[in-house]
N, C-alpha and C positions, 0 to 999 in steps of 0.2 A: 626662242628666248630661254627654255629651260636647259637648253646646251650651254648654252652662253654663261648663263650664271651654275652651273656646274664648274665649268672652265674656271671660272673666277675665285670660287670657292676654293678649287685643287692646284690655282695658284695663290690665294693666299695662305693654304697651309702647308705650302712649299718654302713662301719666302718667313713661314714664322719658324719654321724649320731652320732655316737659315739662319735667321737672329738669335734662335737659341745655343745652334751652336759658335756663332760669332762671339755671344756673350762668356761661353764656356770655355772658348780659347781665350778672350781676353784676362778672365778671373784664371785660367791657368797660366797664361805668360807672368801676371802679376805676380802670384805666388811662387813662381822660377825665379823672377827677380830679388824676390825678399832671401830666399833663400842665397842668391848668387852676394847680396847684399850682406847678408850673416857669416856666409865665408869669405869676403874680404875683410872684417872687421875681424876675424878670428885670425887673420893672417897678419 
């Protein structure tokens, strides 16, 4: 039992791992696009 919830533990701070960097590419695509957005209007 104590392996078990180990294991559980070191996967779920695998998959929050994951969501944070999920979140980090998301808020950086955004900010690519506003940018991409600022240089067509400039154009």
């Amino acid at each position: 039992m104590i392996i078990q919830t180990g294991e559980a533990a070191k996967i779920l701070e695998v998959t929050s791992e994951l969501a944070k960097l999920e979140t980090f590419h998301e808020v950086s695509n955004r900010s690519s696009q506003r940018k991409e957005k600022r240089t067509n209007i400039t154009q």
